[in-house]
SERO-4910 file (N, C-alpha, C, O; in steps of 0.05 Angstrom, whole numbers):
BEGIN
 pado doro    nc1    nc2    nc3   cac1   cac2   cac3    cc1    cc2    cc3    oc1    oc2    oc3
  Unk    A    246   -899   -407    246   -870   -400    274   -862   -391    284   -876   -374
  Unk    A    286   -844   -399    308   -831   -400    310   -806   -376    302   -782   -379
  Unk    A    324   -820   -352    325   -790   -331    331   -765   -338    341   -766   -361
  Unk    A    331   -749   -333    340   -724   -348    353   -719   -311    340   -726   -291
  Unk    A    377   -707   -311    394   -707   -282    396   -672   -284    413   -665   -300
  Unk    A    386   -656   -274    392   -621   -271    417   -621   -260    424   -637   -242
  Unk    A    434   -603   -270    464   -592   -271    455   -564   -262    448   -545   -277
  Unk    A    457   -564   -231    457   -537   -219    477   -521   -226    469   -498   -230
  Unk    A    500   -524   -229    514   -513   -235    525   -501   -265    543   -485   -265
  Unk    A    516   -507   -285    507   -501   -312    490   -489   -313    491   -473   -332
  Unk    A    467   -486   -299    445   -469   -307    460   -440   -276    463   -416   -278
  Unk    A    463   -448   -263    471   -425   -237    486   -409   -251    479   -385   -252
  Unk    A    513   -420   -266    530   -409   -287    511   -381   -314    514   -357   -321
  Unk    A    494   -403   -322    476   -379   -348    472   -358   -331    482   -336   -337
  Unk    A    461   -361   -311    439   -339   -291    454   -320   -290    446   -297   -292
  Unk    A    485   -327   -285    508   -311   -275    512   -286   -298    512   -261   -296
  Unk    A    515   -307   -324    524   -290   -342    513   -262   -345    523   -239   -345
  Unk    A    486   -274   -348    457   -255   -351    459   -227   -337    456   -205   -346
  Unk    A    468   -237   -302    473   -210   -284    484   -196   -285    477   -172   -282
  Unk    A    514   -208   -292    537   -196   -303    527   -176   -320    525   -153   -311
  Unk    A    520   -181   -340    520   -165   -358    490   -144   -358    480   -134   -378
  Unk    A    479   -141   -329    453   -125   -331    478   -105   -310    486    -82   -312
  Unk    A    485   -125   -291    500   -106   -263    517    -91   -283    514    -67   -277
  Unk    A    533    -93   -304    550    -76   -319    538    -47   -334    549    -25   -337
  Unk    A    505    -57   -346    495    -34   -354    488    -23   -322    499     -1   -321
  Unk    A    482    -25   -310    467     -8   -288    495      8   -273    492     29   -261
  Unk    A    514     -3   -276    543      7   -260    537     38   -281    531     59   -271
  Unk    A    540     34   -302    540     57   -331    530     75   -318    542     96   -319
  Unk    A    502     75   -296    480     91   -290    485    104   -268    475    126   -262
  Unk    A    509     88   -249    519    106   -237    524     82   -207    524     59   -213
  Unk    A    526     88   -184    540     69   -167    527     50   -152    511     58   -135
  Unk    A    531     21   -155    522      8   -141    518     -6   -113    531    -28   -112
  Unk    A    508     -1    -96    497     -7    -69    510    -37    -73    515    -50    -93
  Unk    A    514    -41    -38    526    -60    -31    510    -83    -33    486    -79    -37
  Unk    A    520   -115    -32    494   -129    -16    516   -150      6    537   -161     -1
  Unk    A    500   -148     38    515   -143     62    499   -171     72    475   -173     71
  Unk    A    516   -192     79    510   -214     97    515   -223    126    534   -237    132
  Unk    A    496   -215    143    505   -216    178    506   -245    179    493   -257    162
  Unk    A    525   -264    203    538   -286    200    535   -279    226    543   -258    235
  Unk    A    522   -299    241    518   -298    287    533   -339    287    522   -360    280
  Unk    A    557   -335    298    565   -362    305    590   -367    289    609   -354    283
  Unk    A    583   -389    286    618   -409    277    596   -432    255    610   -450    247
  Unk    A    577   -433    249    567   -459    234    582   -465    208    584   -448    189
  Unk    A    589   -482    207    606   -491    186    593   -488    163    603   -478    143
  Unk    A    564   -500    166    551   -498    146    543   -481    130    535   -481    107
  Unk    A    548   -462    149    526   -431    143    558   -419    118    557   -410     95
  Unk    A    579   -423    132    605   -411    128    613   -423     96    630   -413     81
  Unk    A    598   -444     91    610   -456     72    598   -441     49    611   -432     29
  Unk    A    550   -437     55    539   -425     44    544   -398     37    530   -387     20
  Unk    A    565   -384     50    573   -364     51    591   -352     26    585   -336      9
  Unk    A    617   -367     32    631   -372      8    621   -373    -22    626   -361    -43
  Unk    A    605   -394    -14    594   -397    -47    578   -368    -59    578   -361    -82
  Unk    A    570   -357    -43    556   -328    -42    584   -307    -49    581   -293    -69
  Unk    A    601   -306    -39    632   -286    -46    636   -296    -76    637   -283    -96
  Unk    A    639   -326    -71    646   -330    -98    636   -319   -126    649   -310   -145
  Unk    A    596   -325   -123    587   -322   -144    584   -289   -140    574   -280   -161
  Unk    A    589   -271   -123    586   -245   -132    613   -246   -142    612   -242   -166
  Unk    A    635   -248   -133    661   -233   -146    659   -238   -176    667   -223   -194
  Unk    A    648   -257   -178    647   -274   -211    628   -250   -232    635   -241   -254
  Unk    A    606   -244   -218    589   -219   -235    597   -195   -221    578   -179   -221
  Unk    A    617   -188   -211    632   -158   -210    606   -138   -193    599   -115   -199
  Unk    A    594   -157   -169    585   -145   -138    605   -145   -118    624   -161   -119
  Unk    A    602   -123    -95    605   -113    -81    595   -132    -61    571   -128    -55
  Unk    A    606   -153    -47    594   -157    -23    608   -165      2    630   -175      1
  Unk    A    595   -161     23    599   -154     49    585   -172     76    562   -178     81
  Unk    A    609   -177     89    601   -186    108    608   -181    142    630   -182    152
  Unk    A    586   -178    153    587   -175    183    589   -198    200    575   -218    195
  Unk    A    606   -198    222    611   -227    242    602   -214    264    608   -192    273
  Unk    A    579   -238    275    580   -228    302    582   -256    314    585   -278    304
  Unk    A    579   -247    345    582   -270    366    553   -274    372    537   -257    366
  Unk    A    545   -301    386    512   -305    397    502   -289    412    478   -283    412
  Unk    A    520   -280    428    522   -254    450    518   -225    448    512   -208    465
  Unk    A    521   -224    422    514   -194    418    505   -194    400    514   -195    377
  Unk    A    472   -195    411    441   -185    396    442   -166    400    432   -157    379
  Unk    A    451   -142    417    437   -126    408    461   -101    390    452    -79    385
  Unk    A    474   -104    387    492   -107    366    486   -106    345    488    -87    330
  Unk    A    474   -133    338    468   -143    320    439   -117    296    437   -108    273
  Unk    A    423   -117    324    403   -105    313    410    -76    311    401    -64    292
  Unk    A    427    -63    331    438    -39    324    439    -36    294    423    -23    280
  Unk    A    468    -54    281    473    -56    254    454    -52    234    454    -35    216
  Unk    A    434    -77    242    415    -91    212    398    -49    207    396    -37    186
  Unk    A    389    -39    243    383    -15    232    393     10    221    379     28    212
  Unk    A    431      9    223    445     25    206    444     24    186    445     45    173
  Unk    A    441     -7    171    440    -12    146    416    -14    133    411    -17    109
  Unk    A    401    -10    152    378     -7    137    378     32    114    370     42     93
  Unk    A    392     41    140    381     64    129    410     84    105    412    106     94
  Unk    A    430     56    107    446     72    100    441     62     70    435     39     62
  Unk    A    446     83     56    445     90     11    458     67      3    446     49     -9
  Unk    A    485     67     10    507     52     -3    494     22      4    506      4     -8
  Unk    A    479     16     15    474    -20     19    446    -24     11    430    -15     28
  Unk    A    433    -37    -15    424    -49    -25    403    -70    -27    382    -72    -39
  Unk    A    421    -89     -4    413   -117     10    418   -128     33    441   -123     41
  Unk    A    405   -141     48    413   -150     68    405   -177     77    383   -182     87
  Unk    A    424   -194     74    411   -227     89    434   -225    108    457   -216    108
  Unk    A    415   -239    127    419   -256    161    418   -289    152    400   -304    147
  Unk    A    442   -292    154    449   -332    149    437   -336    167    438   -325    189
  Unk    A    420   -357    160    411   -382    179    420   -411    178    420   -422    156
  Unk    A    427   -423    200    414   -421    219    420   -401    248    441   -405    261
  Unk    A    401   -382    257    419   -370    276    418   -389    302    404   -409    303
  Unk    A    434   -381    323    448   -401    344    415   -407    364    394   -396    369
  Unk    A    432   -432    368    400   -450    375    393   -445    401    374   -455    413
  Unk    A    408   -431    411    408   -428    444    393   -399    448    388   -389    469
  Unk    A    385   -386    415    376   -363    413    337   -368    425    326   -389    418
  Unk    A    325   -352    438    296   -358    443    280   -344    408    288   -326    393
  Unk    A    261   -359    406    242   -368    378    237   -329    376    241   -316    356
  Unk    A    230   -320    396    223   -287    389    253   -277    385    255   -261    367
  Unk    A    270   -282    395    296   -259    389    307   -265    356    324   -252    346
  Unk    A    296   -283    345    312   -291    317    281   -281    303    286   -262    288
  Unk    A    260   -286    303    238   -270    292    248   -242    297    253   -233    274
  Unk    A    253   -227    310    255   -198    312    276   -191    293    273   -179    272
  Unk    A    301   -203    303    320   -200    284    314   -199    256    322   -180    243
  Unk    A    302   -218    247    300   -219    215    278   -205    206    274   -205    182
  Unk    A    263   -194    220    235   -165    219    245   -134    226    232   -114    226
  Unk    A    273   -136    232    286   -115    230    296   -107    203    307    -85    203
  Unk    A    295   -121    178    304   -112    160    278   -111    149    257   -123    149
  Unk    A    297    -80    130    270    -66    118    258    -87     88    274    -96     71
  Unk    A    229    -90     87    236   -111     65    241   -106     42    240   -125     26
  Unk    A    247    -78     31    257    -71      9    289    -85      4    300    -92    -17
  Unk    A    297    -86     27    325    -91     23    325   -121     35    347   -127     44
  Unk    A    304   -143     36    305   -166     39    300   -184     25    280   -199     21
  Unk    A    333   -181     11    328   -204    -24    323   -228     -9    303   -238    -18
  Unk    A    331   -238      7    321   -275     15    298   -279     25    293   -301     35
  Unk    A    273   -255     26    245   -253     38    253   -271     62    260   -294     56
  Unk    A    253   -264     86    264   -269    113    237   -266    126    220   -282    135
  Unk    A    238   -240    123    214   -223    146    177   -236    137    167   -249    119
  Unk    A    170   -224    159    143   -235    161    128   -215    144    105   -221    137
  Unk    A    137   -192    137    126   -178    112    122   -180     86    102   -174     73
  Unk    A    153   -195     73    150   -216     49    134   -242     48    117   -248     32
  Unk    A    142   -256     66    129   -278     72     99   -272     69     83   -288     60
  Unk    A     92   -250     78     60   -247     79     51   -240     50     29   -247     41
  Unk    A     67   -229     39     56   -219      5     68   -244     -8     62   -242    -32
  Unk    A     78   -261     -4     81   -282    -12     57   -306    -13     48   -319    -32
  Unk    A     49   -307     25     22   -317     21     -2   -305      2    -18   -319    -11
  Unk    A     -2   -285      2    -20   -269    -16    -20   -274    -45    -38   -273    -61
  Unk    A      6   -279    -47      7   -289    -88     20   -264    -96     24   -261   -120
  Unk    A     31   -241    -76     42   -214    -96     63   -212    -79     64   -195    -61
  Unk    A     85   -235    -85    107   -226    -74    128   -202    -80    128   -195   -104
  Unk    A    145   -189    -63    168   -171    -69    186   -195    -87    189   -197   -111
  Unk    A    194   -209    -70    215   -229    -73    205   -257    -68    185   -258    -53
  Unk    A    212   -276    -74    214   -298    -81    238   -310    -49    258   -295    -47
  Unk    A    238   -325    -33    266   -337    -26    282   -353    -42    271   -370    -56
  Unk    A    310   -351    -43    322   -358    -57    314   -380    -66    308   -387    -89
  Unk    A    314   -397    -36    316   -431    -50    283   -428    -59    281   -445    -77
  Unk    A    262   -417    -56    238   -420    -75    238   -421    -94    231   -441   -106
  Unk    A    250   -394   -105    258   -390   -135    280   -414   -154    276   -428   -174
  Unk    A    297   -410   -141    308   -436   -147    297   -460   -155    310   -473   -171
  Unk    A    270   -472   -146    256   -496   -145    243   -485   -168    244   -499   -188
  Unk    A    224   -454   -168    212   -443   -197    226   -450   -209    221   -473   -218
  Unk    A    243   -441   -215    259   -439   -240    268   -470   -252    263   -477   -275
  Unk    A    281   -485   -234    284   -503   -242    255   -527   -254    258   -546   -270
  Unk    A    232   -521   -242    215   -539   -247    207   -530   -282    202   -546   -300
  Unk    A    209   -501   -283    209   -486   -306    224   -498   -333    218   -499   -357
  Unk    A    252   -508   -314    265   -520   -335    255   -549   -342    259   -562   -363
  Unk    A    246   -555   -324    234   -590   -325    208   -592   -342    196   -613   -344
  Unk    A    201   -573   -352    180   -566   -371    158   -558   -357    141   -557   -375
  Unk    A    148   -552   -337    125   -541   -325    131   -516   -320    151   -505   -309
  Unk    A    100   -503   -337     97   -475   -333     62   -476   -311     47   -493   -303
  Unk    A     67   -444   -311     33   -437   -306     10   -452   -321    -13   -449   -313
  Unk    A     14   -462   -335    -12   -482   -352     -3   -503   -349    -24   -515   -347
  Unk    A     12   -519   -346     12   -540   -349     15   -557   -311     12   -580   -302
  Unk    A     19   -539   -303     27   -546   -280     -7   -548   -254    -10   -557   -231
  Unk    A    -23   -538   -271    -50   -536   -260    -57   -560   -247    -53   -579   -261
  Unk    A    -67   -566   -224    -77   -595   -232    -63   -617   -210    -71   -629   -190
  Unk    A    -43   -615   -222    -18   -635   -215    -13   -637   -196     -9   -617   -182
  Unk    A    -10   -662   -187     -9   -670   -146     26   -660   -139     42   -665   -156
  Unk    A     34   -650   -118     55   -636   -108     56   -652    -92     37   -667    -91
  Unk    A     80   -656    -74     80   -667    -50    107   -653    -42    126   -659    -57
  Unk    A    111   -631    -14    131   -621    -10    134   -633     17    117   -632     34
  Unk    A    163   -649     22    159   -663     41    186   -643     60    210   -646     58
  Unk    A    175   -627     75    195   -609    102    167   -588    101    151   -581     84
  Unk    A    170   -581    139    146   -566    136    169   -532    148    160   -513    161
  Unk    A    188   -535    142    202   -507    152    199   -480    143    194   -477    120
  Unk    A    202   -457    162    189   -426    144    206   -416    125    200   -396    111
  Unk    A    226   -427    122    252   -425    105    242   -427     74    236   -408     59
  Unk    A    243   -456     69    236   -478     48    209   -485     48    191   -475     34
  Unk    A    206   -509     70    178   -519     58    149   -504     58    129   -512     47
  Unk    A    150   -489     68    122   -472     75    122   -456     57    101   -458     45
  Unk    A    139   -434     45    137   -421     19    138   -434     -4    129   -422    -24
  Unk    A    148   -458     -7    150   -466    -28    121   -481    -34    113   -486    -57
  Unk    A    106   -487    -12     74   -501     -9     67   -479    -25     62   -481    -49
  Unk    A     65   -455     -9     50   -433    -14     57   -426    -55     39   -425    -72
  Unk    A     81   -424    -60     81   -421    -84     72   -447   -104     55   -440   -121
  Unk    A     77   -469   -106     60   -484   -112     30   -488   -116     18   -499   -134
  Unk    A     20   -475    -89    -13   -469    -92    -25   -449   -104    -48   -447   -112
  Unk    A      4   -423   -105     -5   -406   -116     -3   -406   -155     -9   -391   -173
  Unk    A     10   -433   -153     12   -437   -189     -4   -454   -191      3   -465   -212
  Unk    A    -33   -471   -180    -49   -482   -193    -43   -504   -187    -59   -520   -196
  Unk    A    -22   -515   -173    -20   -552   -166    -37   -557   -139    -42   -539   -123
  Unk    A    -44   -582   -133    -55   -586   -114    -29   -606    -94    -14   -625    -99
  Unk    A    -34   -588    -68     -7   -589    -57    -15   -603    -31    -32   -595    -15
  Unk    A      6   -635    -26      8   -638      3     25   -632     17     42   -625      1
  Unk    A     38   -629     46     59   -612     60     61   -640     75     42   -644     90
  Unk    A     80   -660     75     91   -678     91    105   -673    103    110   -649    100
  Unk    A    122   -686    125    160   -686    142    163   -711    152    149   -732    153
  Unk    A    188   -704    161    193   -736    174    180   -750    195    186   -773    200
  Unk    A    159   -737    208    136   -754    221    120   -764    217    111   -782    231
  Unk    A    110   -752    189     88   -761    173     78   -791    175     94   -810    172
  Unk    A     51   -796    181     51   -828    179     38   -844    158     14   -843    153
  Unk    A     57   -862    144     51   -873    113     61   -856     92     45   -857     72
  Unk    A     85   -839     89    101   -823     83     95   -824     54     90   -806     38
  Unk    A     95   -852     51    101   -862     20     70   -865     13     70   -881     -6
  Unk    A     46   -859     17     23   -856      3     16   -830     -2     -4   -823    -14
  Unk    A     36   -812     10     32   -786     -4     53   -779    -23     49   -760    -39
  Unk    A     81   -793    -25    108   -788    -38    101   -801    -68    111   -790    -88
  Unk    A     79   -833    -69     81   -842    -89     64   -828   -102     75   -819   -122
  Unk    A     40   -821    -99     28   -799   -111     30   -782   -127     11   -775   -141
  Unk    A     54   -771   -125     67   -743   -123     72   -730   -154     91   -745   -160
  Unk    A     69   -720   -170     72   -715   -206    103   -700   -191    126   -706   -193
  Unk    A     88   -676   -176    114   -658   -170    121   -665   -137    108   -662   -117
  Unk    A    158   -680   -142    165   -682   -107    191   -672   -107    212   -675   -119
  Unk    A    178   -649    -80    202   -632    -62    205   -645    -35    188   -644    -17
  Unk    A    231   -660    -33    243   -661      0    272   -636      8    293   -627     -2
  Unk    A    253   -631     37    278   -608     39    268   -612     74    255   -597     88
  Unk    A    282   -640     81    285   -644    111    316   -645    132    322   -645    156
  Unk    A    330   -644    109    358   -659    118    363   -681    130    383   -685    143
  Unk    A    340   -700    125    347   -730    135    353   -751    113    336   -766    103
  Unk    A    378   -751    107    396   -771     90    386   -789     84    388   -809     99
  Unk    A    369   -789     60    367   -820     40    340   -825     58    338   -847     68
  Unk    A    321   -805     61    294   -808     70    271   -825     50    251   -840     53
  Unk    A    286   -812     27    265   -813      0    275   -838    -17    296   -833    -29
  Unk    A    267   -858    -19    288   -877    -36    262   -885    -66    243   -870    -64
  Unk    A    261   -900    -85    257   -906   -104    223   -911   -100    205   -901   -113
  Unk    A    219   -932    -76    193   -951    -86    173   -928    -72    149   -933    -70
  Unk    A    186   -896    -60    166   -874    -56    156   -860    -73    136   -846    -69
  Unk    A    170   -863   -100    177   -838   -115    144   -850   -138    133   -870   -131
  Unk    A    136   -838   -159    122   -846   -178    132   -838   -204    142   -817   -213
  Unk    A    125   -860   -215    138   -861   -242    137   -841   -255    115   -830   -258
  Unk    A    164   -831   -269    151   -808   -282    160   -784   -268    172   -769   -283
  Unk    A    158   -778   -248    157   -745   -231    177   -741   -233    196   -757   -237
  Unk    A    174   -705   -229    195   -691   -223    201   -694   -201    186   -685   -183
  Unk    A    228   -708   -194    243   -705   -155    269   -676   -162    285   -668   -179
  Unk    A    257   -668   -135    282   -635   -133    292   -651   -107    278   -667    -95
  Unk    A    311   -646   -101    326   -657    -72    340   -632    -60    360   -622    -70
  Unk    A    328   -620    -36    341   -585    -25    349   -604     -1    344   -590     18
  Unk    A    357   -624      6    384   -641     25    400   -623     29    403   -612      7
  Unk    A    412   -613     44    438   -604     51    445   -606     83    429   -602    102
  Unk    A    470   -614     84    489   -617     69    490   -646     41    501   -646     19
  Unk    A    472   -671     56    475   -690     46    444   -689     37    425   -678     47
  Unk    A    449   -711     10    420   -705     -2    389   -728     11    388   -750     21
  Unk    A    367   -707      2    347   -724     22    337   -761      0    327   -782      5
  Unk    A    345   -752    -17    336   -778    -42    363   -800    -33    383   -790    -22
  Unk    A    361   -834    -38    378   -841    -50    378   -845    -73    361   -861    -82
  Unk    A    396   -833    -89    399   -812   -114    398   -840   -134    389   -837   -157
  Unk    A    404   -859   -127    411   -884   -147    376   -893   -145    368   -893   -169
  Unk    A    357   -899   -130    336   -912   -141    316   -886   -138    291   -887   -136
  Unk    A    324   -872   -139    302   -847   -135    300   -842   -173    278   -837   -184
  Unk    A    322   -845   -186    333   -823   -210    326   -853   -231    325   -853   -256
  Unk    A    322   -873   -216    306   -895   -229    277   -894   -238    268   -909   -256
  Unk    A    262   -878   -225    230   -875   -221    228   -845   -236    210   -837   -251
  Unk    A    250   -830   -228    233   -800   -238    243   -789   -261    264   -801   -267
  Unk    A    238   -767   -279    242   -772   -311    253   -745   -306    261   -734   -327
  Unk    A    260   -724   -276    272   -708   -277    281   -710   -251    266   -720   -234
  Unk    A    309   -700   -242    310   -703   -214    347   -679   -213    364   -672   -230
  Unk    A    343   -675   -184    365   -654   -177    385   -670   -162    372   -688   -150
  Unk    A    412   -673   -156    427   -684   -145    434   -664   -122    425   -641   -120
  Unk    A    453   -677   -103    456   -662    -86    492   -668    -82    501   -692    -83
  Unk    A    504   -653    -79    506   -633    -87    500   -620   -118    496   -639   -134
  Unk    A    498   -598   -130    510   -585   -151    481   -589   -170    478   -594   -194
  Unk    A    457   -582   -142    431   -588   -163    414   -556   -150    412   -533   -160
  Unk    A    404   -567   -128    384   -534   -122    411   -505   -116    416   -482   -123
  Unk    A    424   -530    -94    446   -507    -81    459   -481    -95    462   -461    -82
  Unk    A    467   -483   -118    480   -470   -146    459   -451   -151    468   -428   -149
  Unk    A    437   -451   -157    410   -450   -168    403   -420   -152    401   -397   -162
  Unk    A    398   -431   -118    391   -413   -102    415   -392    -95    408   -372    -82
  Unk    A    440   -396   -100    459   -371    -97    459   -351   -123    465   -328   -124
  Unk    A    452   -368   -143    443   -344   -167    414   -332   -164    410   -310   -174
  Unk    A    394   -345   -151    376   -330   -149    381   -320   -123    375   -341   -112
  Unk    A    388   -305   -104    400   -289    -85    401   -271   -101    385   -252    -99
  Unk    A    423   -272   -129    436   -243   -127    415   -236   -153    412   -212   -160
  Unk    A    402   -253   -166    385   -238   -176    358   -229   -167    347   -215   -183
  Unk    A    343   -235   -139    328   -213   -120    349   -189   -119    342   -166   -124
  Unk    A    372   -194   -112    384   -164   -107    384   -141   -126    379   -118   -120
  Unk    A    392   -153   -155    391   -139   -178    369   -122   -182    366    -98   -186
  Unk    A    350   -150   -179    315   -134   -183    317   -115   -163    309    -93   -168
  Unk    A    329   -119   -135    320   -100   -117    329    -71   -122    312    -54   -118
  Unk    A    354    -62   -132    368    -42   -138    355    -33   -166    353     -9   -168
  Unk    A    349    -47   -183    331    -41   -215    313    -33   -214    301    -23   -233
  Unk    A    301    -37   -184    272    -25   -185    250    -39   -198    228    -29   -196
  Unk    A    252    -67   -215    229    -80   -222    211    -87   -208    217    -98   -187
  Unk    A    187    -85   -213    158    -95   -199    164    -83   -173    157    -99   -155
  Unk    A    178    -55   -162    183    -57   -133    156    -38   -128    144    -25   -145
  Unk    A    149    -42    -94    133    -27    -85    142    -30    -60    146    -50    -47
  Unk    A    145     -1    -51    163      1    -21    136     -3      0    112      0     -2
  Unk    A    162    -15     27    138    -19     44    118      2     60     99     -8     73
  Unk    A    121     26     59    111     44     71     88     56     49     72     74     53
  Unk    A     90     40     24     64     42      7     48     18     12     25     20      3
  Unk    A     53      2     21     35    -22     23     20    -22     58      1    -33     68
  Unk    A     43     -2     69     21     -2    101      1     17     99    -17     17    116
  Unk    A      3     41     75    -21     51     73    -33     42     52    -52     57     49
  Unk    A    -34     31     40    -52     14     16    -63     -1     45    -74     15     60
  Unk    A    -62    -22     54    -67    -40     81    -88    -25     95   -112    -30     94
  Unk    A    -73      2    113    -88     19    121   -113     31    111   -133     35    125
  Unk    A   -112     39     87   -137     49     74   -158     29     70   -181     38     70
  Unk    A   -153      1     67   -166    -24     56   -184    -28     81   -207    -37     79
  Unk    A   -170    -21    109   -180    -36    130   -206    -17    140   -226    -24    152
  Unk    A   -194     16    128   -213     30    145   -236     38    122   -258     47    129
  Unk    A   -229     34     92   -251     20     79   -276      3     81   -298      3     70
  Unk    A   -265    -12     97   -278    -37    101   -302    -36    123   -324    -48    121
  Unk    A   -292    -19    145   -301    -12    173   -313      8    173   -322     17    193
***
């Protein structure tokens, strides 16, 4: 059996082209809205994810923007997210995570439910997330889509993918919990592991389709994996597989670097595209009365 190794960065590259050349007809149509990234701290990490985001817009000829703040000024912060909510010229809006840890669990929920979710290409808020649980998402999160798409390329569609044992091993609201959720909502039958899990490897060997996205370095090694599967590795900074006996067992697999990471900064800017194109959109002040009418239907 012959690994097949995903080149995030070759396929991140096509995605690019593609935008490029939709963002160029839509410029024709007249001016394009910003897309604006708030940044709370100094994380290296976040800063690096950042970059890569400047990069791949300047590359398809976007407009983007970024706000700095300090841990200290929340309310600042939320001032902003609601200028921009309402101002024409901006488009999009993501809040890097991780925000600062010293922040309490409600002040970083609020924060990221302050953006309107029309303008929340990385589905952040608990309003995407919820039409997400539902199966009728606005948006996709990046790194979700990213994992679509790529499993897409690994040859699994909606039919074929029916069936098939999943195993997503991180249980975070980021990554692993939407990505459960989309998984179940394509017909696989899905387990949700992490690094506490006990007997890790009777749910990992199992697995047709395996996602780790814990950030614990070389969690996942070879005699977990089952012959055959697709392994995606969302590790970052360092990858969660060791990539040498993992890529022994599975007949598709993502490296880390230059496998999901690439992947999910082109799907970023293509939620944004969709968001400004207007595809499949339905604003949120139609869905709290669609909601509303449903409930007092009901009653």
């Amino acid at each position: 059996m012959k690994t097949v190794i995903f080149d995030g960065q070759k396929a991140g590259r096509k995605i690019g082209e593609k935008l490029k050349t939709k963002l160029e007809k839509l410029k024709k149509q007249g001016k394009i809205p910003s897309l604006v990234s708030i940044l709370v701290g100094d994380n290296l990490a976040s800063k690096i994810y950042l970059k890569k985001k400047k990069e791949f817009a300047a590359r398809i000829g976007l407009d983007f923007k970024t706000f700095y703040f300090q841990p200290n000024e929340i309310k600042k912060i939320k001032r902003t997210i609601g200028d921009l909510n309402c101002d024409q010229n901006v488009g999009g809006i993501m809040v890097q995570l991780p925000l600062p840890d010293d922040w309490l669990a409600k002040d970083k929920l609020t924060v990221l439910n302050l953006i309107s979710p029309e303008k929340d290409v990385d589905c952040l808020t608990a309003f995407n997330l919820g039409r997400l649980f539902l199966g009728q998402p606005l948006y996709l999160p990046a790194t979700v889509l990213a994992i679509k798409k790529i499993l897409q390329l690994a040859g699994l569609n909606k039919n074929n993918i029916l069936g098939k044992n999943a195993c997503v091993v991180g249980k975070s609201s980021l990554i692993g919990k939407p990505t459960a959720i989309l998984l179940t909502n394509m017909g696989a039958t899905v387990t949700v592991c992490h690094r506490q899990t006990k007997d890790l490897i009777g749910y990992t060997a199992k697995a047709d389709i395996l996602i780790s996205a814990t950030g614990q370095p070389n969690l996942i090694n070879g005699r977990m994996v089952k012959k055959g599967a697709i392994a995606i590795d969302v590790g970052s900074p360092k990858p969660d597989f060791d990539f040498k006996s993992v890529s022994k067992k599975a007949k598709f697999i993502t490296p880390v670097p230059s496998g999901v990471g690439p992947m999910t900064v082109a799907c970023l800017m293509e939620n944004f595209l969709q968001s400004i194109s207007g595809n499949s959109f339905l604003f949120a002040d139609q869905n709290i009365k669609l909601a509303g009418k449903a409930a007092k239907d009901e009653f």
